[in-house]
N, C-alpha and C positions, 0 to 999 in steps of 0.2 A: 619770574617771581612765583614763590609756592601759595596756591589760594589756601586762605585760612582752614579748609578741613582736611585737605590733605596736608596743610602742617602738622595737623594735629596726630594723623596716621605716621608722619615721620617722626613727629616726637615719640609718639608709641613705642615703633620699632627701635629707634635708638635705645633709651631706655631699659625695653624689656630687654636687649641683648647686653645692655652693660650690667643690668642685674644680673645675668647668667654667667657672665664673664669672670665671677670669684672661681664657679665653678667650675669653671672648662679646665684653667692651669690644675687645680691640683688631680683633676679626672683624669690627666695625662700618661700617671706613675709608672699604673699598672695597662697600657695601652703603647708600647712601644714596638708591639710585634708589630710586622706584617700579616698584610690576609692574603687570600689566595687571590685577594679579586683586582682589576684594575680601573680606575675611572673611566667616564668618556673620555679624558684626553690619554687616553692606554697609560697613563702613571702607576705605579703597586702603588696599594692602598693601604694604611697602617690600621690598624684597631682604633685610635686616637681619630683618626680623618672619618671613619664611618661613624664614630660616637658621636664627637661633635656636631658633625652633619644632623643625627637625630635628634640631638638636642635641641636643635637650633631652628630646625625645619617645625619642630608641636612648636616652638616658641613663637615663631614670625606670622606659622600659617593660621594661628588662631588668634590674630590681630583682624578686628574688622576694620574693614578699607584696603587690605592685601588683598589683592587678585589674582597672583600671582608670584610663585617661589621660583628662582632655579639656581643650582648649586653644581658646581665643580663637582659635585659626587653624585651629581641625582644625571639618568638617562635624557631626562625631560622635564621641560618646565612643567610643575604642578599649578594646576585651577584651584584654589580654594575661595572664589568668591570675585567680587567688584573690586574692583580701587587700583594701587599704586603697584607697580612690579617691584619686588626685592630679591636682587641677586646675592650672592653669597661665597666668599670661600671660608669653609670652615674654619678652616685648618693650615692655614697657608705658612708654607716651611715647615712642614711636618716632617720632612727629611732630617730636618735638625734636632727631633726630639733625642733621639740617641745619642746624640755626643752635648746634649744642654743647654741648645745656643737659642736663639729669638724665637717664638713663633708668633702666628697674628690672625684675626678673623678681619676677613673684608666683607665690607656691606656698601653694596649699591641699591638707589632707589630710583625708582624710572616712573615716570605719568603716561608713559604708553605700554602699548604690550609689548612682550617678546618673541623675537629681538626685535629691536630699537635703534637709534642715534642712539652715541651719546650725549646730544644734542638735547633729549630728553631726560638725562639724567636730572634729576632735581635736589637730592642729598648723597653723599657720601661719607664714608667713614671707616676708620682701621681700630682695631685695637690690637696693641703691644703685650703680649704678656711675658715681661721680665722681671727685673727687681721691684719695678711700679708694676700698674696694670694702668693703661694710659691709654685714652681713645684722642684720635685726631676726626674730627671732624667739620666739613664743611654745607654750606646748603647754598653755596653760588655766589656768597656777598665776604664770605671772611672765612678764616679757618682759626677754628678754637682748637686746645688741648687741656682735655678734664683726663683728670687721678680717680680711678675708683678704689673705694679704699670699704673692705668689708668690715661690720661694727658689729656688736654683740650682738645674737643671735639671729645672724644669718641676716642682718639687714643691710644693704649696700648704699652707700654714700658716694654719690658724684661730685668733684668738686673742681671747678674751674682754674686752672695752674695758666695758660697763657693766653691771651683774649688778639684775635686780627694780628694770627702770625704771617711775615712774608717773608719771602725768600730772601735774599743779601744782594745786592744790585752788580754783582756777577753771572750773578745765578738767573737772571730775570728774565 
């Protein structure tokens, strides 16, 4: 169970990454190359996977109640204060921006430091960026899917599309 202030830190972060989240997809366009560089996990890194990264890194690390960022593209976890751990892949399937197909940012949220169980994981969540921009998210009791849908003048709209999705009793 997440105590009441650190819900209110996971609210934050969710949020202020699906407000961001209009902007990633179209930031993609001109961000197809390759860099010379490679991640920690030795993958080529695109211009699109280092942008995002940056984007997302001012956006999370200047949430009070973060203590902690680390990202598939950063060397090291960063210190920015007290609170909750939030992992990251920016830019997940970035291989796929050249030929059109899915990509997604993943967010984990931890109440210990890193690394961790994931036993301590406390929230989760993906976002889709395709024909929708769609986040799946869970916080240990249900999994919801909200539509972000951007409105005039740059203002972003969450809206709840499936409420305590489960698997199909194959699947279980």
């Amino acid at each position: 169970m997440i105590q009441v202030d650190q819900q209110e830190v996971v609210d934050e972060v969710f949020h202020s990454v699906a407000e961001v989240a209009p902007h990633i997809s179209p930031g993609l366009l001109h961000r197809r190359a390759y860099v010379e560089e490679k991640n920690p996990a030795n993958e080529k890194q695109m211009e699109a996977d280092v942008w995002a990264n940056e984007f997302l890194k001012e956006e999370i690390t200047s949430i009070e109640g973060v203590g902690e960022f680390a990202s598939e593209e950063e060397e090291s976890v960063i210190d920015c204060g007290e609170g909750l751990s939030v992992t990251v892949d920016p830019l997940d399937g970035s291989s796929n921006i050249p030929t059109n197909n899915l990509v997604g940012t993943i967010v984990g949220i931890y109440d210990e430091e890193l690394p961790c169980k994931g036993e301590n994981l406390v929230s989760a969540f993906y976002i889709v960026f395709g024909a929708l921009t769609t986040i799946m998210r869970s916080d240990g009791e249900e999994v919801n899917e909200y539509v972000i849908e951007e409105t005039a003048g740059d203002q972003v709209e969450i809206h709840l599309a499936s409420e305590d999705i489960e698997l199909p009793e194959p699947y279980v």
